[in-house]
N, C-alpha and C positions, 0 to 999 in steps of 0.2 A: 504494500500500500504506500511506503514512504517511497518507493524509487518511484514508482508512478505520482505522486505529487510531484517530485524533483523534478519528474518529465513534462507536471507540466507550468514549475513555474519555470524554468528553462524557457519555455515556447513562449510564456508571456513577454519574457526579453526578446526575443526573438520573432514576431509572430509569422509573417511573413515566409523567409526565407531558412529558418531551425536557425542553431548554433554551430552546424557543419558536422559532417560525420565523423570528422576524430577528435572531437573537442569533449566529448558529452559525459565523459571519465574527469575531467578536468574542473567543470561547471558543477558534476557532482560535489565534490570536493571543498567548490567554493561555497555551496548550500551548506556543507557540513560545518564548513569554520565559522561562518556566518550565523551557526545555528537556527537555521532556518530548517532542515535536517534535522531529528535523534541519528544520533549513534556515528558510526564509521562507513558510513555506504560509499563505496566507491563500486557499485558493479559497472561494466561495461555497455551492459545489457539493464531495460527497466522492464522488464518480464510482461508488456502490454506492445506489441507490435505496433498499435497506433499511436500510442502517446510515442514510444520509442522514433516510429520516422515523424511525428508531428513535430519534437524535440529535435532533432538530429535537419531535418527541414523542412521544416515550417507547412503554413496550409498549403501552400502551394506544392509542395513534396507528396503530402499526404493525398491531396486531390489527385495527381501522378498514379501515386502508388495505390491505390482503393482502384481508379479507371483501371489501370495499365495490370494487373495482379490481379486484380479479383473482377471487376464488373467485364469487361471484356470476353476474359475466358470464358464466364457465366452465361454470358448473353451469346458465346460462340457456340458453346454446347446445346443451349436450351433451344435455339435455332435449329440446329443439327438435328436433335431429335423432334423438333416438329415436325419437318420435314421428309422423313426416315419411317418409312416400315418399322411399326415399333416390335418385331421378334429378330432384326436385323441384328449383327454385329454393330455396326454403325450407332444401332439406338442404344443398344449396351456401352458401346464408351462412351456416348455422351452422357447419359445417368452416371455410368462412374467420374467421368470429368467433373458434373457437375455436384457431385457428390465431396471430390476432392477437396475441387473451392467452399464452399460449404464449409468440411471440414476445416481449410486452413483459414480461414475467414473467422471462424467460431475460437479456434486454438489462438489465434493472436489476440483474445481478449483477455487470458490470463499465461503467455509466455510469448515471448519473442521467435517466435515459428518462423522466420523468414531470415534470421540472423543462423550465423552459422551454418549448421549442416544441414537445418530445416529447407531451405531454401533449395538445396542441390536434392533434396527429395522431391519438393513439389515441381521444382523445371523438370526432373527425372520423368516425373509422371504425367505433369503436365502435358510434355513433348509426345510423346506417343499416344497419349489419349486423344490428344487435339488432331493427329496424323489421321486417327483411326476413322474420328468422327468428318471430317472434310475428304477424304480419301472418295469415297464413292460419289461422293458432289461432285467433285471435280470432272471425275471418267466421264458422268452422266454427260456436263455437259458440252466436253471435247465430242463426243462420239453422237451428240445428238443432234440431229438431220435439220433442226430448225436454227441451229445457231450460224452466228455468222462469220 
């Protein structure tokens, strides 16, 4: 709860643009001496994904990373399976794609899911789910007789 405050009086300095992505170890620190902060917190990480890039950079970062991370993919899968024969393969990785997001979307509200190794799990999975679900759009409408 206190590194998530920290995260977000950080931003209040900041609001716009964050504190920069290697500072936010530093900023903590000055909360602490400052006593604005209990205790010794110097983590890295504020174990809230959004407050972490809202702090790290600002609304404008966060607006980025919410579009560009989650509402995209979301809105690429959910598409996909409308469109899709839903006992297809195709409609199967869009549910699980959108299932993903979902998932990391929900997990960045109590840890930093995107930081670290978390991150190289959801592109991991991201990338081939999104492959699976656009894959047969695509054939359809190279080989189909009305295009131009």
């Amino acid at each position: 709860m206190h590194l998530a405050q920290g995260g977000l009086l950080i931003w209040k300095k900041h609001p716009f643009i964050g504190t920069g992505l290697g500072d936010i170890e530093n900023d903590m620190k000055e909360l602490v001496k400052a006593k604005k902060l209990p205790g010794n917190l110097t983590w890295s990480r504020l174990h809230n994904s959004y407050i972490d890039v809202l702090a790290r950079s600002g609304i404008i970062g966060l607006f980025g990373f919410l579009t560009g991370a989650l509402y995209i993919p979301f809105r690429t899968f959910l598409t996909c399976y409308k469109e899709t024969e839903k006992s297809s393969e195709r409609a199967w990785a869009s549910v699980l794609g959108m299932a993903l997001v979902f998932f990391f979307a929900v997990d960045g509200v109590a840890s930093s899911c995107f930081s670290n190794k978390g991150v190289y799990v959801y592109l991991g999975l991201l990338g081939p789910l999104l492959g699976l679900s656009l894959r047969e759009r695509q054939v359809v409408k190279i080989l189909s007789p009305n295009s131009g």
